[in-house]
MDAnalysis code that builds the backbone (N, CA, C; Angstrom):
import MDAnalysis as mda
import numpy as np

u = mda.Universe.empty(195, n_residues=65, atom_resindex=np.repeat(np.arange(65), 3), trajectory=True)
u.add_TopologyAttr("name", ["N", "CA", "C"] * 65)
u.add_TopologyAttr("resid", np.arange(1, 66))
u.add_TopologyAttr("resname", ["UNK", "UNK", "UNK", "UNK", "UNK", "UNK", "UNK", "UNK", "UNK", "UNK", "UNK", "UNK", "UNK", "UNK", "UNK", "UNK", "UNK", "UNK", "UNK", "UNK", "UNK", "UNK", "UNK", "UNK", "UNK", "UNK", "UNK", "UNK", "UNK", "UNK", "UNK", "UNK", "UNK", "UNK", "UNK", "UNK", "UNK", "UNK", "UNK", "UNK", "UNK", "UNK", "UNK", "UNK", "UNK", "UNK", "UNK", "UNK", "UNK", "UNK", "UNK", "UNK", "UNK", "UNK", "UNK", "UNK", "UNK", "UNK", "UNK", "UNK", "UNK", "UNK", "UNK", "UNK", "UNK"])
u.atoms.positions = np.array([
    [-0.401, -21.081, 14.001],
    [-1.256, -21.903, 13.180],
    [-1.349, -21.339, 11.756],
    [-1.501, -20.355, 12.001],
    [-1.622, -19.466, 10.486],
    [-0.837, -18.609, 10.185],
    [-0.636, -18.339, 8.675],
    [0.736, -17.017, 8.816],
    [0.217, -16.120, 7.291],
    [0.732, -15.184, 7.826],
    [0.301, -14.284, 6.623],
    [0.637, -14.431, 5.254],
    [0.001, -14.737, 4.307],
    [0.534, -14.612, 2.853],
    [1.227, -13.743, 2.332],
    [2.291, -14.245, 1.619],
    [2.879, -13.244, 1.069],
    [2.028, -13.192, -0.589],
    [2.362, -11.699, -1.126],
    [1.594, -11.626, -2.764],
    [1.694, -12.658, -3.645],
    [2.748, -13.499, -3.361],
    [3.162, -14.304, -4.404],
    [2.286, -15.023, -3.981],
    [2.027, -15.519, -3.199],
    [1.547, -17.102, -2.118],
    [-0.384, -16.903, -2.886],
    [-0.754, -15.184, -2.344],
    [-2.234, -14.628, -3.151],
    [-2.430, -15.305, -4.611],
    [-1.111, -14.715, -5.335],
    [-1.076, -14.644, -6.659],
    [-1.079, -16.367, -6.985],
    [-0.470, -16.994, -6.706],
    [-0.442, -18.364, -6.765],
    [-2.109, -18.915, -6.442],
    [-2.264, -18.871, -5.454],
    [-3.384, -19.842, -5.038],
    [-4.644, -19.376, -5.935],
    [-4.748, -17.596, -6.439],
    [-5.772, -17.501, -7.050],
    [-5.906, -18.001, -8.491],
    [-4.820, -18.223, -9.040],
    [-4.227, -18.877, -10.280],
    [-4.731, -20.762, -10.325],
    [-4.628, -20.895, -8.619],
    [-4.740, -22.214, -9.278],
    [-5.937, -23.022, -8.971],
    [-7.008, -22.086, -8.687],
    [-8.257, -21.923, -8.170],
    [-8.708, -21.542, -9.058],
    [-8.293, -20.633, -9.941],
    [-8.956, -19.993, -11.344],
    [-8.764, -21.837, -12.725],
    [-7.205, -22.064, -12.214],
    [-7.510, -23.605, -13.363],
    [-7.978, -24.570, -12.860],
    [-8.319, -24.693, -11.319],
    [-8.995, -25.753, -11.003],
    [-10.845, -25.720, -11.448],
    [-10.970, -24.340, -11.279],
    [-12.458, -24.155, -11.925],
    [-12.800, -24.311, -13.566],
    [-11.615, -23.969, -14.115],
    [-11.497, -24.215, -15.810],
    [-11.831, -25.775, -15.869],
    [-10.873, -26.019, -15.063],
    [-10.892, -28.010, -15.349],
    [-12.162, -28.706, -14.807],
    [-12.859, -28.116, -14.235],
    [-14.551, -28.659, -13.584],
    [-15.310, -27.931, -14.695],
    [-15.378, -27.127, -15.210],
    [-16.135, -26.258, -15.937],
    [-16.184, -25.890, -17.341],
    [-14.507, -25.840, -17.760],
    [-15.068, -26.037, -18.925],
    [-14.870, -24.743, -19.576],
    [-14.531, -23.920, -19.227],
    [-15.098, -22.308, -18.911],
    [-13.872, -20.779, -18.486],
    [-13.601, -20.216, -19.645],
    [-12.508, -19.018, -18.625],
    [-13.684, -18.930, -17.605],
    [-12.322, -18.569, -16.621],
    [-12.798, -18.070, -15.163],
    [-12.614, -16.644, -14.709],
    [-14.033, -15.873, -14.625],
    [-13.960, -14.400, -14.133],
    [-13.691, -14.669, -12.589],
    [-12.823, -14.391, -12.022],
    [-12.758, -14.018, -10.576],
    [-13.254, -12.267, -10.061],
    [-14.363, -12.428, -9.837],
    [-14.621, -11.080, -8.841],
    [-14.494, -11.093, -7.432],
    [-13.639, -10.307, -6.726],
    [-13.017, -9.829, -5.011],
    [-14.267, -8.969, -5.010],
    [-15.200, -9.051, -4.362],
    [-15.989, -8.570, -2.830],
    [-15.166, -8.048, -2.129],
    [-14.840, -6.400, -1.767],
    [-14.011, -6.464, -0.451],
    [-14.672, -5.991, 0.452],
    [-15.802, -5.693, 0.604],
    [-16.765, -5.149, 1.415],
    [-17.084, -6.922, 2.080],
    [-16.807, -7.354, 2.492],
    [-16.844, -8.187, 3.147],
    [-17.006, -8.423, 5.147],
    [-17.977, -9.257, 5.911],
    [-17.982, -8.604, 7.219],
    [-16.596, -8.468, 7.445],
    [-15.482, -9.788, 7.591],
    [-14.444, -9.398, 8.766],
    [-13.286, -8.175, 7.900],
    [-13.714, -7.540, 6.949],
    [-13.185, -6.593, 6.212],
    [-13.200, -5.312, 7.236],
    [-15.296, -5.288, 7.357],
    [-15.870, -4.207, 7.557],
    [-15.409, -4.048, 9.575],
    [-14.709, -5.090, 9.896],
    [-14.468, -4.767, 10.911],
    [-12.959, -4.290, 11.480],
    [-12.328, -4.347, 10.652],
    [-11.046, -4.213, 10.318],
    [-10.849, -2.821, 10.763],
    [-9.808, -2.587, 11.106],
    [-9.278, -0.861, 11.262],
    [-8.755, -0.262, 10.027],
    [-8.822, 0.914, 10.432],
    [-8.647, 1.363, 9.301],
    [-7.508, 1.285, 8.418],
    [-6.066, 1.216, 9.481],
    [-4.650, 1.564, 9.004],
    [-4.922, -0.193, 8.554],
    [-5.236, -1.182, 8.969],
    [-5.311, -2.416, 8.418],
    [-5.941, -2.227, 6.830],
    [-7.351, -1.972, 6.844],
    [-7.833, -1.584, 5.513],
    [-6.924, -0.767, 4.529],
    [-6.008, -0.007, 4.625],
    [-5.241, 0.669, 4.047],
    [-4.233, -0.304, 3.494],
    [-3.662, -1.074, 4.674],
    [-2.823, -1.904, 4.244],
    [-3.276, -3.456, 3.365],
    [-4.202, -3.924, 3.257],
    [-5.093, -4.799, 2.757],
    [-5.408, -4.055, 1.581],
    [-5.595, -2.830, 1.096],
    [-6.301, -2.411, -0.021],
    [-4.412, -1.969, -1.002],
    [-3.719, -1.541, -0.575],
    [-2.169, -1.577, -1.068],
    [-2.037, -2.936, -1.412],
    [-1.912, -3.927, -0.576],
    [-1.607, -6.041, -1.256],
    [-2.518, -5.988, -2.230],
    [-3.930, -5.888, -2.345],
    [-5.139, -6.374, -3.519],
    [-4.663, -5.460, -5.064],
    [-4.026, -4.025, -4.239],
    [-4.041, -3.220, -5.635],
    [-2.389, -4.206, -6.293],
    [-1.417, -4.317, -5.040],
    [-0.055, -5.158, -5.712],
    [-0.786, -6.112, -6.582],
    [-1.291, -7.019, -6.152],
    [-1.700, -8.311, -6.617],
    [-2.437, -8.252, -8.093],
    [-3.178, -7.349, -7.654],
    [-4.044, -7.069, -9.734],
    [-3.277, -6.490, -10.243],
    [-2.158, -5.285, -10.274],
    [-1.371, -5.250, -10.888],
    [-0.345, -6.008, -11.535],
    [0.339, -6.816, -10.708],
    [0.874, -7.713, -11.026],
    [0.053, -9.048, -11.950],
    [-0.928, -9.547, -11.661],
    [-1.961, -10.296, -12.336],
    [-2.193, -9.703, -13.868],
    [-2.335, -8.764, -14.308],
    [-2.271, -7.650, -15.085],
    [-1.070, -7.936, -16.222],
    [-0.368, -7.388, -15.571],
    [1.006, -7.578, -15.931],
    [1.489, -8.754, -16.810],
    [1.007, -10.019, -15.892],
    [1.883, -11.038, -16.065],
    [1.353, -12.422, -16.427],
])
């Protein structure tokens, strides 16, 4: 049913969620990530490790580009 995102797929959708809010609003869009989040906080650890490596790819790249 569901499949894992790849960075690009992240990088995309937050992009177009960031101009869909411009175009209602009116407004640059600050996006702030919460990662302390519950199904975060339930997560294992080697998962959290690997989840916190994609978020750091992703703002880097965002950064970047």
């Amino acid at each position: 049913m569901f499949h894992q995102a790849s960075d690009a797929e992240v990088q995309s959708s937050l992009k177009t969620m960031m101009r869909m809010m411009y175009a209602v609003y009116g407004k640059k869009v600050i996006l702030l990530i919460d990662e302390y989040d519950v199904p975060l906080a339930n997560a294992s650890e080697r998962d959290m490790n690997h989840y916190s490596m994609r978020c750091g790819n992703v703002m880097r790249q965002k950064r970047q580009g």
